[in-house]
N, C-alpha and C positions, 0 to 999 in steps of 0.2 A: 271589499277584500274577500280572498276565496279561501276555502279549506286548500290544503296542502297536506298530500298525500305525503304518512311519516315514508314510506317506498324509496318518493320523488328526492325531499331535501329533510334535514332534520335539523330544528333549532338549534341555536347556538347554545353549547353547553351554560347554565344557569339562566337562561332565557325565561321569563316568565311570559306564559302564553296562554291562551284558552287550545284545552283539546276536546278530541270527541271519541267517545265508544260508542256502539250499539249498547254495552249493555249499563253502561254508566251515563249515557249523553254528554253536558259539555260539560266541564270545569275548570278554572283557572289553576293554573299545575305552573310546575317550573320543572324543565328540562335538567336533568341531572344525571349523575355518576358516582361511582366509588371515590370519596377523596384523597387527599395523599396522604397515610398514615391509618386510613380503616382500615380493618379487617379483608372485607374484597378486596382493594386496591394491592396489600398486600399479597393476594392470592391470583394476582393480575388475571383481575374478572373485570372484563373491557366493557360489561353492561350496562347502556345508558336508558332512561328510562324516565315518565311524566311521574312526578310526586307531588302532590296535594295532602294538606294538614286537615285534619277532621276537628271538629268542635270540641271534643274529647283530646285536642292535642295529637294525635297519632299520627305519621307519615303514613301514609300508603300510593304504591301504584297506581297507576292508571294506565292499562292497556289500550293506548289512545291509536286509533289507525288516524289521524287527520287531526291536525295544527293549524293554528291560525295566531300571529303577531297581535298583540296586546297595543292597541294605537291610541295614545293620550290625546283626548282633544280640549282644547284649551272652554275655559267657559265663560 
């Protein structure tokens, strides 16, 4: 499987996927947005973006240029 330029296609919204930064490298993120009834959402802010949970619990961003599909394989 190959990285996929966020450019090219971008995950389907709630996608969980591994991304990449330069300045973060890879991590398993799930593709997201404002939902219906937050605060953005209500301020129709159309920004979608990679989110990963920290150990401390916290969401943050991830400025990911490149995605890659999450592929289960059986064991």
């Amino acid at each position: 499987m190959n990285w996929i330029d966020i450019k090219d296609r971008e995950p389907i919204l709630g996608q969980i996927v591994l991304s990449y930064s330069k300045e973060d490298g890879v991590i398993q993120t799930k593709y997201t947005t404002f939902q219906k009834g937050s605060i953005g959402y209500k301020q129709s802010r159309p920004e979608k973006w990679f989110e990963y949970i920290t150990r401390q619990n916290f969401a943050m961003r991830h400025k990911a240029t490149h995605w890659m599909p999450i592929i289960n394989v059986p064991a």
